[in-house]
C-alpha positions in Angstrom: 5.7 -15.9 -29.0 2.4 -15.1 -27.2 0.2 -11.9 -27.1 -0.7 -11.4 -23.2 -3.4 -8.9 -21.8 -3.0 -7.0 -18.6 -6.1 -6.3 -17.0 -5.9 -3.0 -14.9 -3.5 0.1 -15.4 -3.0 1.0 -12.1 1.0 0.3 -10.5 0.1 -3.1 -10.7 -0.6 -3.5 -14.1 2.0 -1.0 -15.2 4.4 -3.1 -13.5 3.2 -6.5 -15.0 3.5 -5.0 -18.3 7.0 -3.8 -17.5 7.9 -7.1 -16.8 6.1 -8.7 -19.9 8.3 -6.0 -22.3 11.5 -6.6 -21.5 11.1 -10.4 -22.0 11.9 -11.8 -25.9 8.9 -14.5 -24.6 5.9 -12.0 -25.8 5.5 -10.7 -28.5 2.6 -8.2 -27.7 1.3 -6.6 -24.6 -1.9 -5.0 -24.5 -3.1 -3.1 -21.7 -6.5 -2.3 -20.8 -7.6 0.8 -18.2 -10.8 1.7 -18.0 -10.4 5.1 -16.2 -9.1 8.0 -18.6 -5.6 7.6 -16.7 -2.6 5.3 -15.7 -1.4 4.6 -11.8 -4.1 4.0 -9.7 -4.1 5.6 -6.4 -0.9 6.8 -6.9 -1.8 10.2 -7.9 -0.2 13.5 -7.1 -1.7 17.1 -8.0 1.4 19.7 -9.3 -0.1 22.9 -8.3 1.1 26.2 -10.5 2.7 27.9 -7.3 5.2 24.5 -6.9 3.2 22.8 -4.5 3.0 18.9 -5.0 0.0 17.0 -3.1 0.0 13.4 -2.4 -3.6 11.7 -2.8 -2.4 8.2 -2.1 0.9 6.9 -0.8 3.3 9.5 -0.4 6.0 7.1 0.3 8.0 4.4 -0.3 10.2 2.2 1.9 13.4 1.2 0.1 14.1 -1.8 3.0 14.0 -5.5 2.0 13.4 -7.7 -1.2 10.9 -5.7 -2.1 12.4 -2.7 -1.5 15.0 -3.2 -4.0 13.5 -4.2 -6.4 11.2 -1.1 -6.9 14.2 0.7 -6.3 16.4 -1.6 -9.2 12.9 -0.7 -11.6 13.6 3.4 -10.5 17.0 3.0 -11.9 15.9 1.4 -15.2 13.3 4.1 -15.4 16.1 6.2 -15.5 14.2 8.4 -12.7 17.6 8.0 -9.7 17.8 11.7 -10.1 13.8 12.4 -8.9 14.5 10.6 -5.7 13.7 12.4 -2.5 15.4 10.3 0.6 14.1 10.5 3.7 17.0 9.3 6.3 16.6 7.0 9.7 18.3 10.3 11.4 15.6 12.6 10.2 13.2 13.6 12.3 10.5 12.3 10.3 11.8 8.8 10.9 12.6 9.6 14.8 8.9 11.1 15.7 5.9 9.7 15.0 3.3 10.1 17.8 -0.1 8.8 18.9 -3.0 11.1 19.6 -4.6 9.2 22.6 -6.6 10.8 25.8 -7.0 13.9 23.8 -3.3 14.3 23.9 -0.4 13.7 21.0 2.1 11.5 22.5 5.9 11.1 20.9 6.3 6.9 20.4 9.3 5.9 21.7 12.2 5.3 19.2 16.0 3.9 19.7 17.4 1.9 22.9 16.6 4.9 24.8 13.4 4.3 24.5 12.6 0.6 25.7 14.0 1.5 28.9 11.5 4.1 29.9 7.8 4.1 30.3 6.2 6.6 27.8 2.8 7.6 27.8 0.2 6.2 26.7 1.9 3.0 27.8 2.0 1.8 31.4 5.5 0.0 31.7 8.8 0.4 29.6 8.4 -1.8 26.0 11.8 -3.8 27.1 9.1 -5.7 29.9 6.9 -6.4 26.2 10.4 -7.5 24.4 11.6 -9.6 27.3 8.7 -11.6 28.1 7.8 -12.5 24.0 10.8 -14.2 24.1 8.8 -16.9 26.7 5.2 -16.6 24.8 4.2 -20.1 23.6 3.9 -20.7 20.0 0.4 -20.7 18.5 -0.5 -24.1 16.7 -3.1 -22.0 14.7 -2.6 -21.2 11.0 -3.6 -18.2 11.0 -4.7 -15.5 13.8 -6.1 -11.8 14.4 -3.2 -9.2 14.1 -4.8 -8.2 17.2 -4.9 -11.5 18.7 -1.2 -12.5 18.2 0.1 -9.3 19.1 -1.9 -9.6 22.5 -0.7 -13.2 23.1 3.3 -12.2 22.3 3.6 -8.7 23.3 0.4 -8.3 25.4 -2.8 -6.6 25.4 -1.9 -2.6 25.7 0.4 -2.8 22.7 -2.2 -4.3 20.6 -4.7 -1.9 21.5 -3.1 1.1 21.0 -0.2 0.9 18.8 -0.8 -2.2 17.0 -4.5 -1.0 16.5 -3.6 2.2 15.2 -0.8 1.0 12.9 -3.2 -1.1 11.2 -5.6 1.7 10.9 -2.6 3.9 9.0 -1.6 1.3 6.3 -4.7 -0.6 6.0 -7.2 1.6 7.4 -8.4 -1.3 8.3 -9.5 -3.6 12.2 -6.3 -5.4 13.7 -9.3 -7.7 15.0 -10.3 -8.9 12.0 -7.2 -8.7 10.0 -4.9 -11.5 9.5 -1.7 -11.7 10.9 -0.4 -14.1 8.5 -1.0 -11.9 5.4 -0.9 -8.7 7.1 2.5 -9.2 9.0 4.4 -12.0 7.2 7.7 -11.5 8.4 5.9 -11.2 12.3 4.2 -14.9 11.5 7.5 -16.3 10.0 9.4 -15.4 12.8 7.3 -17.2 15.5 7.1 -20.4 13.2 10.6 -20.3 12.5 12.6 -19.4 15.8 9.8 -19.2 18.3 10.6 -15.4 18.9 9.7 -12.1 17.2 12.7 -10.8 19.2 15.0 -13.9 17.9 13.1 -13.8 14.6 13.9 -10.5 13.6 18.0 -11.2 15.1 18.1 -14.7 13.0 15.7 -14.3 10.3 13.0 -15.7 9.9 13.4 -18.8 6.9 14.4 -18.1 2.9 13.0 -14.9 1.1 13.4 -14.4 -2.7 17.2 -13.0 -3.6 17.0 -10.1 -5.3 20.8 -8.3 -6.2 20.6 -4.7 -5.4 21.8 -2.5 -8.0 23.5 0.8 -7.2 20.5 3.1 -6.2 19.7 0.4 -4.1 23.2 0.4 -2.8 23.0 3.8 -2.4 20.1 3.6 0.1 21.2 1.1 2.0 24.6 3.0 2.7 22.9 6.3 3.1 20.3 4.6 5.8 17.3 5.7 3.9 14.0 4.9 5.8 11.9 6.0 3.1 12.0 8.2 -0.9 9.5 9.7 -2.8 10.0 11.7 -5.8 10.6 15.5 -7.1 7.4 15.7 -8.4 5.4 13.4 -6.8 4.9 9.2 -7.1 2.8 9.5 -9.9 6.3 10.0 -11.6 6.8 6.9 -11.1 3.9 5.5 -12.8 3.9 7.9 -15.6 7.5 6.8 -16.3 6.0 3.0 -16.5 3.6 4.6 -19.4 6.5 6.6 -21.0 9.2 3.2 -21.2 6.3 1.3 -22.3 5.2 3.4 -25.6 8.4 3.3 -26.5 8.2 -0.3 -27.2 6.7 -1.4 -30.1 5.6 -4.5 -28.6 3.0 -3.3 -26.2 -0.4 -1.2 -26.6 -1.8 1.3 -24.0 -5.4 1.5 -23.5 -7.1 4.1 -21.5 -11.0 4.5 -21.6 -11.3 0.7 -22.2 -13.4 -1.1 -20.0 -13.6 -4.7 -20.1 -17.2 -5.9 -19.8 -16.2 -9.8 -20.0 -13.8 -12.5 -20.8 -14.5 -15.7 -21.9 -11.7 -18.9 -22.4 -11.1 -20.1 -26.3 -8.9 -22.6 -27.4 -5.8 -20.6 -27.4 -6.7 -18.2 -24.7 -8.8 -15.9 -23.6 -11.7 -13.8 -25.7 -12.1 -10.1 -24.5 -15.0 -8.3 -25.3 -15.1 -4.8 -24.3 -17.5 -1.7 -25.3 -16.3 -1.5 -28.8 -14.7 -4.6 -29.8 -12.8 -7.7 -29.4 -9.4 -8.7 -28.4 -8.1 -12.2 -28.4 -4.9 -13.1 -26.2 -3.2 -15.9 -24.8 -2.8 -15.0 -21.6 -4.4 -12.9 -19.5 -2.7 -11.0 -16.2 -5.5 -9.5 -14.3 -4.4 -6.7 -11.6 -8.3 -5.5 -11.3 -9.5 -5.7 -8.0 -10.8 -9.4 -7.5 -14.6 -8.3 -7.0 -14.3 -6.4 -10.1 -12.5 -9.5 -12.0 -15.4 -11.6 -10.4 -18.0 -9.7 -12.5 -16.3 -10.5 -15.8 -15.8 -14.1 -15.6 -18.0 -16.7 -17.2 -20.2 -19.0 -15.6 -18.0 -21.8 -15.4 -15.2 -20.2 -13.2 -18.4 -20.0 -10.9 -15.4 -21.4 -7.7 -13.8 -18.6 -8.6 -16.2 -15.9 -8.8 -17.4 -17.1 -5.5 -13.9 -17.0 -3.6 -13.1 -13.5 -5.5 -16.0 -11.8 -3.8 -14.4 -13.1 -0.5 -12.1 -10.8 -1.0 -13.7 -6.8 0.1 -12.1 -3.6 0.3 -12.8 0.1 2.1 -13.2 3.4 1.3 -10.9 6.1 2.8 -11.4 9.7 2.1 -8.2 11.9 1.6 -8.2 15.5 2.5 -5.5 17.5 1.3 -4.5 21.0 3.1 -1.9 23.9 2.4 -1.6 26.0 6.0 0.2 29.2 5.2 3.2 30.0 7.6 4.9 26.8 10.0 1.7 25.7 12.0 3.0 22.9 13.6 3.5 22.3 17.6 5.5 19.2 16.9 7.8 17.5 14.6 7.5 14.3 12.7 6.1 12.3 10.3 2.7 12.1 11.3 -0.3 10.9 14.0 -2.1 7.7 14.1 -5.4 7.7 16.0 -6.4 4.3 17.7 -10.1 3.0 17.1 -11.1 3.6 20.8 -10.3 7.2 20.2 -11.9 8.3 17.1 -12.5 5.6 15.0 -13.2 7.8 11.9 -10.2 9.2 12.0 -7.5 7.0 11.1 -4.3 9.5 11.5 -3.1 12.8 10.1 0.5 12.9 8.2 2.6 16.3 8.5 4.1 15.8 4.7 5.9 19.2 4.5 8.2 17.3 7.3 9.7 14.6 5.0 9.1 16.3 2.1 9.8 20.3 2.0 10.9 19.8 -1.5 7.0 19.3 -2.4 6.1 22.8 -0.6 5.6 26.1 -2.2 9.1 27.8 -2.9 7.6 31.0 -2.2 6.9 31.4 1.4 6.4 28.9 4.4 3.4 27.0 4.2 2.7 23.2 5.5 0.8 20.5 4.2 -1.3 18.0 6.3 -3.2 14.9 5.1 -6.2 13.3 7.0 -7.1 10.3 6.6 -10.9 9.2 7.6 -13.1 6.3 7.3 -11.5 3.1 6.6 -13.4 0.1 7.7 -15.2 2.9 10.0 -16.6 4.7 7.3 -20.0 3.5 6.9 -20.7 3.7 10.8 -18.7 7.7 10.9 -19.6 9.0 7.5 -22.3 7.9 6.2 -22.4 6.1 2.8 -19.3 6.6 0.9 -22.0 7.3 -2.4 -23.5 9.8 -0.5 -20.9 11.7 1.7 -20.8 15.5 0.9 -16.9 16.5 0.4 -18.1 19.2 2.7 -18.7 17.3 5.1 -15.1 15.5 4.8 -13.4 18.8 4.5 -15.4 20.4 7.5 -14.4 16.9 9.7 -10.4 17.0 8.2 -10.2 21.0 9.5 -11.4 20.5 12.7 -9.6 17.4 13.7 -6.4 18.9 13.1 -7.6 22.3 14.8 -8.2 19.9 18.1 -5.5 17.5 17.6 -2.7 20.3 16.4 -4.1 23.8 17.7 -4.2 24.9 14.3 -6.9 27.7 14.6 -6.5 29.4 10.7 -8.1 28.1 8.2 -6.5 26.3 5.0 -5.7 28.4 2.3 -5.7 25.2 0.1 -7.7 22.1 0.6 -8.7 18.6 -1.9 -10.5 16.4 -0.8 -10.6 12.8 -2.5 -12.7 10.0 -2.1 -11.1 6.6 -2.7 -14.4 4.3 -3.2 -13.0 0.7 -2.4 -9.3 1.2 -2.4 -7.8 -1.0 0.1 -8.4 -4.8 0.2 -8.8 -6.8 3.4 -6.7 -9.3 4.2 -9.1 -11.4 7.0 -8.3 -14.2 8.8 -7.3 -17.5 6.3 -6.7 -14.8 3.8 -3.8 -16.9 2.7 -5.8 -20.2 2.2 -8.4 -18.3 0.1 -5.8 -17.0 -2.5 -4.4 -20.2 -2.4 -7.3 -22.0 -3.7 -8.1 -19.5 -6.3 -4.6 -20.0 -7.8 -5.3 -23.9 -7.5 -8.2 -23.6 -9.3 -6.9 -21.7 -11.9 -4.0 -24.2 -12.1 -6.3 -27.1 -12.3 -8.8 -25.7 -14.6 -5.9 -24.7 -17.1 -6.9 -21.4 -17.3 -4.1 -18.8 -18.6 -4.9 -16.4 -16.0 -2.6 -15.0 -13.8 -3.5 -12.8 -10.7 -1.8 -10.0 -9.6 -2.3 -6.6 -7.5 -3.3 -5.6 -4.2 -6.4 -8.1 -3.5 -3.6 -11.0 -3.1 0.0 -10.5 -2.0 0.3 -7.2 -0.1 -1.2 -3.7 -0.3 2.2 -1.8 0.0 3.5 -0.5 -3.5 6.8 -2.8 -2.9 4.4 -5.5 -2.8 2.3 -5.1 -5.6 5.1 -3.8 -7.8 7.0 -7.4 -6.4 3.6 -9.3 -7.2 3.7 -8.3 -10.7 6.9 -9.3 -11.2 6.7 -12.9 -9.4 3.7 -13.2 -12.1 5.6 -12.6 -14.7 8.4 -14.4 -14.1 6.0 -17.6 -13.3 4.6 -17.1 -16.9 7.8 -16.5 -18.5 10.9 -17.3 -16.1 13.1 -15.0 -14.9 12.7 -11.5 -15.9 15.5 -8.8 -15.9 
């Protein structure tokens, strides 16, 4: 019977805490936020008139491991009946373009597509597919996403769609990133067959087994691509909060900020502003340069390879057109780096989600992102960047991108101040030797969250669970 601290109450930590409840192994849970609220950067705005805004991910893939087994934690939530589907037939899943040359241009999609050249490219993608198949394998451990994508699929790919795709869900440089913690599955499938192309046909070695229960079923047979929910995915954290005060086991702390944490003999000492809380364990889903800061002295190995780890700042503008503005149809635009480089992309969310509009009378709802690993060089310092400013850059991108002259009859603008880690080249080895030191050194610290095993909500959600279950065993 142990009492174990969760460090962080973003989805993370909500998750990890989940985990830790439903397990006869712990006999308190004690979670500590320091912000006034729970979920982290998933955070939706309800507005009176109906209209839900996403200011953070707006959705959720339901495919793979990971994908069931947010979607198996939905249907314990008891939230199946919230979910919003978005189909591989819809158009949102068919069109997604690039906006390159001044110009939006439709990526191809199906078997139709491989065959023909499409603009921006210069030659149909089947001459990219055909000739991976023949691309050496790298003897590297670890590469650019840029640099692997180049070697395998050649140059143009990588800089324009592989460039911009890494600007969307990292907002981050495919030449810095790292393939191999970026794009596992692309990295496992040229170590294990040779191939992308034969990877992704064989697999691509063993992956965790995780049974799908019936919502999960439910996706796979309706040929989901991605869900959100009715009113938003902060509905998904907020039912986290409301499963766990239900349980008399576990204690929900918002406003607490821990200022350190020291090792005792059984455990872990946590001082925060007003008090202190001993525990047994510790699950940290902080940020690792905020986790740095609060460890003692003598996890100075630590603290240094924490630190390693940095993030950037993206700045989310939220706008409500009234009437159907739109020249196109889809999910959204991605905007390579030798375009605009503080733009990352704009995402047309009254297209997969119409449920989240105004009932009364057409509007449509954009999102542009900006900044990203850019943001210093086109913004200016994110601690002194005028939401103006954001708003006034958001407005006029999608007037020249989208023709949309009127102006928004709803905007919000947030500012997301280190919100997306970095996975850099030997990213993999650098989490690796934090976990060795920890094992080594004994400490009952367990690390968990977006700073190690993937970005993506699947992943962290995933992450908290794999931590769990290497503390406890197997959870349910």
């Amino acid at each position: 019977m142990r009492t174990v601290a969760v460090l962080g109450g973003g989805i993370g930590g909500l998750a990890a805490s989940y985990y830790l409840s439903k397990s006869p192994q712990v006999s308190k849970v004690i979670l500590f936020e320091s912000s006034s609220r729970f979920g982290g950067w998933l955070w939706s705005t309800r507005r009176s008139d109906g209209g839900v805004f996403e200011h953070g991910p707006r959705g959720i893939r339901p495919a793979g491991v990971v994908g069931r087994n947010t979607l198996n934690m939905v249907e314990d939530l008891g939230l199946s009946g919230e979910i919003l589907p978005v189909t591989y037939s819809h158009n949102a899943s068919k069109n997604r373009f690039l906006y390159v040359n001044k110009q939006l241009h439709k990526m191809p999609s199906g078997l139709s597509g491989l065959f023909r050249t499409v603009t921006p490219f210069s030659r149909p993608l089947l001459f990219n597919i055909a000739t991976e198949i023949f691309a050496k394998k790298s003897k590297n451990e670890d590469e650019s996403v840029h640099s692997f994508v180049s070697r395998r699929l050649g140059k143009e790919l990588a800089d324009i769609a592989v460039d911009s795709l890494c600007r969307g869900v990292f907002a981050g440089d495919c030449r810095k990133l790292s393939v191999r913690s970026c794009f596992p599955v692309l990295y496992n499938a040229e170590q294990h067959r040779g191939s992308l192309t034969l990877g992704m046909l064989l697999g691509s070695g063993p992956s965790h087994s995780v049974p799908p229960g019936p919502l999960s079923l439910r996706s796979m047979k309706e040929s989901w691509a991605q869900w959100s929910l009715r009113r938003g995915l902060e509905e998904l954290p907020e039912s986290i909060v409301d499963f766990l005060q239900r349980s008399a086991r576990v204690e929900l702390h918002r406003d607490a900020s821990v200022k350190h944490i020291s090792p005792s003999i059984k455990g872990w000492k946590i001082n925060l502003e007003n008090g202190l809380v001993c525990a047994d364990h510790i699950i940290s889903a902080l940020p690792a340069k905020v986790l740095s800061s609060m460890l003692p002295s003598s996890c100075q190995p630590l603290i240094h390879m924490l630190h390693e780890i940095s993030c950037v700042t993206v700045a989310v503008v939220n706008l409500q057109y009234e009437g159907s503005v739109l020249p196109v149809t889809g999910f959204g635009h991605l905007v390579p780096s030798s375009e605009e480089p503080g733009l990352l992309g704009v995402v047309y969310d009254s297209v997969p989600f119409p449920q989240h509009d105004r009932p009364n009378g057409p509007t449509t709802r954009l999102t542009v992102m900006m900044g990203g690993a850019w943001f210093q060089q086109e913004l200016g310092s994110p601690d002194a960047v005028k939401e103006e400013l954001l708003l006034q850059r958001a407005v006029e991108a999608v007037r020249r991108h989208l023709g949309v002259t009127s102006a928004p009859s709803w905007s919000y603008v947030a500012l997301h101040k280190n919100c997306i880690p970095q996975y850099y080249k030997e990213h993999f080895r650098l989490v690796g030797n934090m976990r060795s030191f920890i094992k080594n050194n004994k400490l009952s610290l367990s690390l968990t969250g977006s700073s190690y095993d993937g970005v993506a909500v699947n992943d962290v959600i995933f992450s908290a669970k794999t931590a769990t279950e290497e503390l406890l065993g197997t959870t349910s």
